[in-house]
C-alpha positions as CSV (number, residue, x, y, z in Angstrom):
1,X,0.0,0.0,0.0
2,X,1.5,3.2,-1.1
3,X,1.9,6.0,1.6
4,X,0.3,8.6,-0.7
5,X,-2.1,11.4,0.7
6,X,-6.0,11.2,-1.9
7,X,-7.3,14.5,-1.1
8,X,-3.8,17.0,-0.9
9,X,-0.1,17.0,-1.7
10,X,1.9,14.0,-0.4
11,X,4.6,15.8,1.9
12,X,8.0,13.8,1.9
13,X,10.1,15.3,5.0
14,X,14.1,14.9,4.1
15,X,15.9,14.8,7.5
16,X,19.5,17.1,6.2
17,X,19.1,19.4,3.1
18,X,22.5,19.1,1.3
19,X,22.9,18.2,-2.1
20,X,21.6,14.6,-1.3
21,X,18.4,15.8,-0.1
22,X,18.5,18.7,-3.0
23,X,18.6,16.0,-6.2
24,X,15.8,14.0,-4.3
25,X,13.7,16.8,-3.8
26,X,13.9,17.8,-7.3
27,X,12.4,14.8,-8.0
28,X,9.7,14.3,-5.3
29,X,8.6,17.9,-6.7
30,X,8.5,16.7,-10.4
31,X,6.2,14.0,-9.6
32,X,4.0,16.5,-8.0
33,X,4.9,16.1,-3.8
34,X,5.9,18.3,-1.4
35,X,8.9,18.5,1.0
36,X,9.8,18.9,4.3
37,X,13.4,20.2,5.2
38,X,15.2,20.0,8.5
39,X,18.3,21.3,8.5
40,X,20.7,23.8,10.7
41,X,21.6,26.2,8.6
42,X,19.0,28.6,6.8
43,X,18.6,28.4,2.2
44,X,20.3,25.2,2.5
45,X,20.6,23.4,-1.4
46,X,17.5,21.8,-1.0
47,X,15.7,24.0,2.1
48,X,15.8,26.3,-1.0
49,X,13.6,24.5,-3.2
50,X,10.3,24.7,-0.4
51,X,8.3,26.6,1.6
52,X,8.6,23.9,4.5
53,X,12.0,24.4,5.7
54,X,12.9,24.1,9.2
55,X,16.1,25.6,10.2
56,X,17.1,23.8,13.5
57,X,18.1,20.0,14.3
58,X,16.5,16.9,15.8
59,X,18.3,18.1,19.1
60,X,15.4,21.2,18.9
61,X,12.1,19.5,20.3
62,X,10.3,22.2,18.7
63,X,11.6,22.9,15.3
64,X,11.7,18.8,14.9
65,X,8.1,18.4,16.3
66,X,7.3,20.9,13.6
67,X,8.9,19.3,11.0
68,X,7.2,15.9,11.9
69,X,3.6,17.5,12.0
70,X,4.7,19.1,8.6
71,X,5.2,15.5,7.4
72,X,3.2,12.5,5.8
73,X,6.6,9.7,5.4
74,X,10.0,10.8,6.5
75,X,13.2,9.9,4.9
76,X,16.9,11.1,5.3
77,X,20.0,12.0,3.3
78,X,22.5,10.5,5.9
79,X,23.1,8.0,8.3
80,X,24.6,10.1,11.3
81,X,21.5,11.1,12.8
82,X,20.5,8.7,16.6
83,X,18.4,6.1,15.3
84,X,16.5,7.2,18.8
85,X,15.6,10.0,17.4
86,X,14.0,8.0,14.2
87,X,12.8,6.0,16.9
88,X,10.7,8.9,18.2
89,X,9.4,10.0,14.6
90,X,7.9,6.0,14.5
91,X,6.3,6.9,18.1
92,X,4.1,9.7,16.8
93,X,2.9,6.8,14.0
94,X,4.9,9.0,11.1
95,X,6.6,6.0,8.9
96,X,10.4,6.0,8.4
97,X,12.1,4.9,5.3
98,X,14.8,3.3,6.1
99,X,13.4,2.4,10.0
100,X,15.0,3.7,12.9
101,X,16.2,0.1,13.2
102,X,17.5,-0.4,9.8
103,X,19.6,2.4,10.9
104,X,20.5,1.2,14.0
105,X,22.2,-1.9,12.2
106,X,24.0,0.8,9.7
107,X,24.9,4.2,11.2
108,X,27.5,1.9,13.7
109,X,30.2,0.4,11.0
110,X,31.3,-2.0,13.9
111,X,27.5,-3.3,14.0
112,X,27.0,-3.1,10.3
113,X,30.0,-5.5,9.5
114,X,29.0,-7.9,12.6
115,X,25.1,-8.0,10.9
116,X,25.9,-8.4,7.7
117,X,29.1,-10.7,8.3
118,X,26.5,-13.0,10.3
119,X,24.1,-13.1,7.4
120,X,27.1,-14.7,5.3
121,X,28.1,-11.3,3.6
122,X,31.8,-11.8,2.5
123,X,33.8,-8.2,4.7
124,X,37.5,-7.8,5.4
125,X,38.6,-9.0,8.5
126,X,37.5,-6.8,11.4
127,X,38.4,-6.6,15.2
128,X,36.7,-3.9,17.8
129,X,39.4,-1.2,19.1
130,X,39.2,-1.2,23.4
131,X,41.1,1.0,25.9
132,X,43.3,-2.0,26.1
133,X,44.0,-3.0,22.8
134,X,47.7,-2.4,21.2
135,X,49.4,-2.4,17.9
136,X,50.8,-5.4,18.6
137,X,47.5,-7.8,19.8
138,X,45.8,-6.1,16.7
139,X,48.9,-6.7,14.3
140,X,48.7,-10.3,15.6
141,X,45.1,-10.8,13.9
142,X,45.1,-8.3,11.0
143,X,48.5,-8.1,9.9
144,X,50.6,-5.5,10.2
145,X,49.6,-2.9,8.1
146,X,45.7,-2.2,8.6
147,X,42.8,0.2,9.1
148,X,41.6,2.1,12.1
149,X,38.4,3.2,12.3
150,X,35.4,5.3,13.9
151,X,32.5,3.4,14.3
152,X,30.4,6.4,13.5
153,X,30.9,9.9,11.8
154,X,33.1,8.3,8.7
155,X,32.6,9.5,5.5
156,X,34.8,10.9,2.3
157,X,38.3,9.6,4.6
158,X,37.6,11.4,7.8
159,X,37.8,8.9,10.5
160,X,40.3,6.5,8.4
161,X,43.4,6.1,9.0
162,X,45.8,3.7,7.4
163,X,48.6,2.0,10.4
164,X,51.6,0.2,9.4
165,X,53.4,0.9,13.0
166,X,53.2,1.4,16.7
167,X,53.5,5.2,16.6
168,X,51.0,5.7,13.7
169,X,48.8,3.2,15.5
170,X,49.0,5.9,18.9
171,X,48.5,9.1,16.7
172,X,45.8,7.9,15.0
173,X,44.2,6.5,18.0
174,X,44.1,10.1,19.7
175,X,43.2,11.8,16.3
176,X,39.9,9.4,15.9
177,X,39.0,9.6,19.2
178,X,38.5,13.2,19.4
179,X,35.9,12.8,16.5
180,X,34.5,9.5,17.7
181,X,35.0,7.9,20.8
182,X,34.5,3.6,19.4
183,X,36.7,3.0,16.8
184,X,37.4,-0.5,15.0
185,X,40.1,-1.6,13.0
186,X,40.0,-3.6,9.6
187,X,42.3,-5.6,7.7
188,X,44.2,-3.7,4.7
189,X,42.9,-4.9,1.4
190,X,44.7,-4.6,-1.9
191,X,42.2,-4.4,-4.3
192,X,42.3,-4.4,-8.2
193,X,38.9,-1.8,-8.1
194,X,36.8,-0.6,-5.7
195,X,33.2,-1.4,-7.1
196,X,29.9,0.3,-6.3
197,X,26.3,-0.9,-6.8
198,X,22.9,0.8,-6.0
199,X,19.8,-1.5,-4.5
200,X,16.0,-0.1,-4.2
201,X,14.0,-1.9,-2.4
202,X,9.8,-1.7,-1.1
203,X,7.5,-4.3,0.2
204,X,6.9,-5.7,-2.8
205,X,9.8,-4.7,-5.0
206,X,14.0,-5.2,-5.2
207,X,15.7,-3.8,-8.3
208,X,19.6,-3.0,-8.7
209,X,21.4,-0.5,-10.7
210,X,24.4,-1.4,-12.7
211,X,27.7,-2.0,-10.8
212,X,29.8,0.8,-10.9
213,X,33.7,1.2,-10.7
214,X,34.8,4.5,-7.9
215,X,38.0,6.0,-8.4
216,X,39.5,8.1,-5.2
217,X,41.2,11.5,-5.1
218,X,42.5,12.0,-1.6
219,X,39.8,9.5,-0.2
220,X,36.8,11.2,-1.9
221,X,35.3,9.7,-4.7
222,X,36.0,11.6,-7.8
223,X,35.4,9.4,-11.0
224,X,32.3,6.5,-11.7
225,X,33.0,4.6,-14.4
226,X,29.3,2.8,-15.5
227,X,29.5,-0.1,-15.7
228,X,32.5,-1.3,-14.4
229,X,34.5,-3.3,-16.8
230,X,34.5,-6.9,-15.0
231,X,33.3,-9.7,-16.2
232,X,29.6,-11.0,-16.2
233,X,30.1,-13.3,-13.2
234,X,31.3,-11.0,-11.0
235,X,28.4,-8.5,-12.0
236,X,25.9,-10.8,-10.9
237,X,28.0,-12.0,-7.9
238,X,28.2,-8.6,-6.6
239,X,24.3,-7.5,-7.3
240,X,23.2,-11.1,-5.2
241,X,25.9,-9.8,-2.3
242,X,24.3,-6.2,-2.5
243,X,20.8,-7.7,-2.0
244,X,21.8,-10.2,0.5
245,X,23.4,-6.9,2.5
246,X,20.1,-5.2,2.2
247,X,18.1,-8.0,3.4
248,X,20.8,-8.6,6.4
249,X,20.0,-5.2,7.7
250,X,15.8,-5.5,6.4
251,X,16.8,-2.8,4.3
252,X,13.9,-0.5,2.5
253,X,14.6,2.6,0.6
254,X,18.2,3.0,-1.6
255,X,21.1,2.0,-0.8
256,X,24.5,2.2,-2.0
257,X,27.0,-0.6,-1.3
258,X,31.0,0.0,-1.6
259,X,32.6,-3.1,-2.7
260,X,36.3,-3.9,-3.0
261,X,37.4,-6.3,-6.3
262,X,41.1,-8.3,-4.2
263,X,43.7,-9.3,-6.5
264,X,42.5,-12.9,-6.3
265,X,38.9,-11.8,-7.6
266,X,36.8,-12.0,-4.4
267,X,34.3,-9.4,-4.0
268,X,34.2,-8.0,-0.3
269,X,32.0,-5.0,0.8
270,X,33.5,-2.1,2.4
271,X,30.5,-0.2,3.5
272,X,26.8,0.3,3.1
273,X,24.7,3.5,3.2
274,X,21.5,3.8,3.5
275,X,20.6,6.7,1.3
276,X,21.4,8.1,-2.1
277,X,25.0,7.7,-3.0
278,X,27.8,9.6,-4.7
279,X,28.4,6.6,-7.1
280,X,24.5,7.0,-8.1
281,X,24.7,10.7,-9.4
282,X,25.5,8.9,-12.8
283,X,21.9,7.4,-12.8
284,X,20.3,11.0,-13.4
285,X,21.3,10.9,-16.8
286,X,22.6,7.6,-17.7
287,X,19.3,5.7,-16.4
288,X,15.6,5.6,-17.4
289,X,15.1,6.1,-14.0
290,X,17.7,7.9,-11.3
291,X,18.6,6.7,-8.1
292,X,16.6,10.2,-6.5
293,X,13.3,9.2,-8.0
294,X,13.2,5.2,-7.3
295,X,14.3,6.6,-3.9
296,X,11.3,8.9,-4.2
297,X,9.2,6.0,-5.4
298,X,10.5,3.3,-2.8
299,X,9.9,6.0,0.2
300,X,6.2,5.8,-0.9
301,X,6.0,2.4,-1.7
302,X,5.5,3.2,-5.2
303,X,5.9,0.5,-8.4
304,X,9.9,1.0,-9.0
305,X,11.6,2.3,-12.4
306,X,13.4,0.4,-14.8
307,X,16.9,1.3,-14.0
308,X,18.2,0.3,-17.1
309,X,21.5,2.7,-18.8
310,X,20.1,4.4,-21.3
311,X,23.0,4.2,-23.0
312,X,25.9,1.6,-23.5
313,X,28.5,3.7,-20.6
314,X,27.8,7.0,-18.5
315,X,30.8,8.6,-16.5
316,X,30.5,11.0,-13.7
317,X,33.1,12.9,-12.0
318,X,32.9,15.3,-8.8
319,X,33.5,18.8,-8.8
320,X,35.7,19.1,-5.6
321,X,36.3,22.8,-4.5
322,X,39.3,24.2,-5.8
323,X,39.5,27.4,-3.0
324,X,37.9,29.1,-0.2
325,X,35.1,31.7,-1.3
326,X,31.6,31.7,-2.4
327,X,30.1,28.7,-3.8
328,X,29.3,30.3,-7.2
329,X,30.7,28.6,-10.7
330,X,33.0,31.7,-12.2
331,X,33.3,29.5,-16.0
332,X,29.8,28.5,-16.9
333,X,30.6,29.0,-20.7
334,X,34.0,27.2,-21.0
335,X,32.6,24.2,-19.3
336,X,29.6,24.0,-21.5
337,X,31.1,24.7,-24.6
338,X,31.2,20.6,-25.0
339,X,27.2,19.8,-25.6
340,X,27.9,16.2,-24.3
341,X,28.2,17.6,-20.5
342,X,25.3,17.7,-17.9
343,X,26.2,19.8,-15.1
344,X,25.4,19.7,-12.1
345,X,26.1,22.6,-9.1
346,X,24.3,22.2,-5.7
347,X,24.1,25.5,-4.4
348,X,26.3,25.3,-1.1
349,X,26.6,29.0,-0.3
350,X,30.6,28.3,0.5
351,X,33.2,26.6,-1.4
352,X,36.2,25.1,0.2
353,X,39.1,23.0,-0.9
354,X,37.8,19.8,-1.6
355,X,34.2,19.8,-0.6
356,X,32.0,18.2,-3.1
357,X,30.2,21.4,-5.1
358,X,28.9,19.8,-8.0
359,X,29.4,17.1,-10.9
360,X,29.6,16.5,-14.8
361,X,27.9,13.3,-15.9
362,X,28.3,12.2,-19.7
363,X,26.9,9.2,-21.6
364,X,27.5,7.5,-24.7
365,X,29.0,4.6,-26.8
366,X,33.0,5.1,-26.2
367,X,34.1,5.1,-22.5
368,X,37.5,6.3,-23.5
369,X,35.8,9.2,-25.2
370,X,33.8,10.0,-22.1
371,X,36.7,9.5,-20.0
372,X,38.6,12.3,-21.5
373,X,35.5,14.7,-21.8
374,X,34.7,14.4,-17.6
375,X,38.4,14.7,-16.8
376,X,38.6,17.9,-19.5
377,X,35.7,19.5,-18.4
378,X,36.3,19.0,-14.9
379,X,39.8,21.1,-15.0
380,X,38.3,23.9,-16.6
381,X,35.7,24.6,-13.4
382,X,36.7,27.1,-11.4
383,X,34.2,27.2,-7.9
């Protein structure tokens, strides 16, 4: 049964209003709903697009107890918000897609490996990080160059760091700590690609977008390559493991599922958010229908879009600030001088070095082609 209002406009609330949030709201508002921001800070890139835009956080009783009354099915655009507070949205008998236990089993890396490594999900090698623990006792289990990590709070890098030694192992342990207190620490992988894959899932629905290949800059992901170029086997082996994560966690809503391909072939997942994902942005264009509007659809319980390419390859690649100043494109002509490039530029007042501002999708018959238009285009931006 669909969660859709007969006699007015269907209000979706989006818990965060970044570009996440922004892209999704675009398409809730093409379909013909309404949304529901809650987010700190006022005009944020999707606050922007509605009249119901709640500047405050689930840590204001009020502003959030507006923002649930505002709203007929609530949603989010990360996973670092206290599944208690989700929790407390359920109370008031508002639905929550994914549930405030869904999230629970996510928002906790430590808990998300154990729950999905119990449900037969192949992970790296992962040990919990105590006041007691050393280099050496973790060393013993993982090898000697691994990964510590926060539980929570990890995205784009922050809260990774990489130990091949005792002292990196005690610098990093302070460092992580003052962001988040639990931290884990996972075996090293060396890894041919790092794969990505997209599942949207309702009551009576599961569909998967194509697997992707993510290329890092500085931890960030900056180039998605669809599909990935791996063979037919390990396509369908890592759509079955991105389902079988889903299910692990009872997963409804869209989620995006990092993968790592090893150097003997074995597909391992990294992570899994429950959300909208960077390695999705490519769907916009490249898909019949994008990641934001099946997430739209699955939220509601709507009948799912084909997610089918469109065409035979689509590449996206980030636009990472390049300096500290307003969040306004200076070179909109240069960069669309080529007719083959979408642009896209979310509307964060600020940019800074590095922060993700915006993206360039193309699509088309020659990757290599693509490849070289993305990477050209993306040099010429200046925001």
């Amino acid at each position: 049964m669909s969660l859709i209002k007969k006699n007015r406009k269907t209000v979706i609330g989006i818990l965060g209003g970044g570009q996440l949030a922004r892209m999704s709201a675009f398409q809730a508002i093409r379909m013909g709903f309404e949304v529901a921001i809650l987010e700190k800070e006022k005009d944020s890139p999707a606050g922007s697009l509605t009249k119901n835009e709640f500047v405050g956080w689930v840590d204001n009783e009020e502003i959030f107890n507006q923002f649930i009354e505002a709203s007929d099915v609530i949603t989010l655009e990360n996973e670092f918000i206290d599944s208690g507070y989700l929790s407390e949205i359920e109370k008031k008998g508002k639905k929550v897609i994914p549930s405030s236990k869904t999230i629970s089993l996510i928002q906790d890396k430590f808990i998300q490996k154990t729950t999905i490594q119990k449900a037969g999900v192949p992970v790296p090698q992962f040990i919990n990080v105590s006041s007691d623990s050393t280099y050496e006792n973790i060393s013993s289990f993982l090898g000697k160059k691994f990964l510590l990590k926060s539980r929570k709070m990890g995205y784009d890098g922050y809260g990774n760091a990489t130990i091949k030694n005792k002292n990196q192992f005690e610098t990093a342990i302070k460092k992580l700590s003052s962001r988040h207190a639990e931290l884990y620490a996972e075996e090293f992988i060396s890894f041919q690609k790092e794969l990505a894959i997209m599942v949207v899932r309702t009551k009576k629905e599961i569909k998967t977008y194509p697997v992707v290949e993510t290329i890092q800059k500085n931890h960030i992901c900056h180039l998605v390559i669809a599909p990935a170029q791996i063979e037919k086997r390990l396509m369908k082996q890592a759509e079955e493991i991105a389902i079988h994560s889903v299910e692990a966690v009872n997963g409804y809503g869209i989620f995006g599922i990092e993968m790592f391909l090893d150097n003997g072939n074995k597909i391992l997942v990294n992570e899994m958010a429950p959300r909208p994902h960077n390695s999705g942005h490519y769907t916009i264009e490249g898909c019949i229908t994008s990641q934001f509007e099946n997430h739209i659809r699955a939220v509601l319980n709507l009948p799912l879009g084909s997610t089918e390419m469109i065409k035979p390859f689509a590449v996206m690649i980030n636009l990472l600030g390049k300096r500290n100043d307003i969040g306004v494109l200076q070179n909109y002509e240069s960069i669309l001088q080529n007719e083959r490039v979408k642009l896209h530029v979310y509307g964060k007042k600020n940019s800074r070095v590095g922060r993700k501002m915006g993206h360039i999708t193309v699509v088309g018959d020659n990757l290599n082609s693509l490849i070289k238009i993305a990477k050209s285009s993306e040099k010429k931006v200046i925001l």
